[in-house]
C-alpha positions as MATLAB code, in Angstrom:
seq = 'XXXXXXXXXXXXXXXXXXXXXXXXXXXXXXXXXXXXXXXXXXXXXXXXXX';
ca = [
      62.107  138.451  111.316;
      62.302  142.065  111.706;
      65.492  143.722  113.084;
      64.728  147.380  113.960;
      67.315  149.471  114.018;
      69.114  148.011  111.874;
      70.533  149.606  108.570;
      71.904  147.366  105.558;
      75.677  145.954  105.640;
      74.546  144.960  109.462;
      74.509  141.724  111.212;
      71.739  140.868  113.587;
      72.193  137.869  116.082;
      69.679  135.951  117.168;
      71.269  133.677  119.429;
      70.596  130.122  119.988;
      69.182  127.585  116.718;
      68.847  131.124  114.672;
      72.212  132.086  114.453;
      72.949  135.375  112.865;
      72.903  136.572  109.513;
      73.311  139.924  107.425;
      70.849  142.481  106.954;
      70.181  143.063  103.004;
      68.708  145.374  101.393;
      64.835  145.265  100.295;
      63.833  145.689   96.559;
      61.836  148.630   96.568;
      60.860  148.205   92.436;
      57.186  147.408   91.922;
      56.132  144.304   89.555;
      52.723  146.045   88.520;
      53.308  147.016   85.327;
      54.460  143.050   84.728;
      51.062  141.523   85.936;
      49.211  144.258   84.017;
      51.046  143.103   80.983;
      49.698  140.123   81.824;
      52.459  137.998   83.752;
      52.244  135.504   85.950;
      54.568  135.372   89.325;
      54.497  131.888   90.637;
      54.396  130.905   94.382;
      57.214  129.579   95.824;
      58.042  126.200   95.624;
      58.177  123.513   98.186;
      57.554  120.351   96.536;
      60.748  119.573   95.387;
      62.387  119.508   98.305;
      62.837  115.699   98.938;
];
C-alpha cells in the first residue's frame, strides 16, 4: 500500500482492520547479474500455510 509522503523510520496508520505499521526502506540492488549467471528466484510460497 503506498504511503506518499512518507520517508523511512515513519509510521503510517491505516486505521481500522489495517492497523499501522513502519515504513522500511526499499532495496534498491538489482538481481540481474544473478539470473544472467543463471539463477533461479522462486515465487513466493503459499502452500505451506496450513
Amino acid at each position: 500500500i503506498p504511503a506518499y509522503g512518507k520517508t523511512v523510520g515513519d509510521k503510517v496508520s491505516y486505521g481500522g482492520l489495517l492497523g499501522e505499521a513502519p515504513i522500511m526502506p526499499v532495496n534498491t540492488l538489482s538481481s540481474a547479474g544473478f539470473v544472467n549467471r543463471g539463477g533461479r528466484i522462486p515465487a513466493p510460497i503459499h502452500s505451506l500455510n496450513n
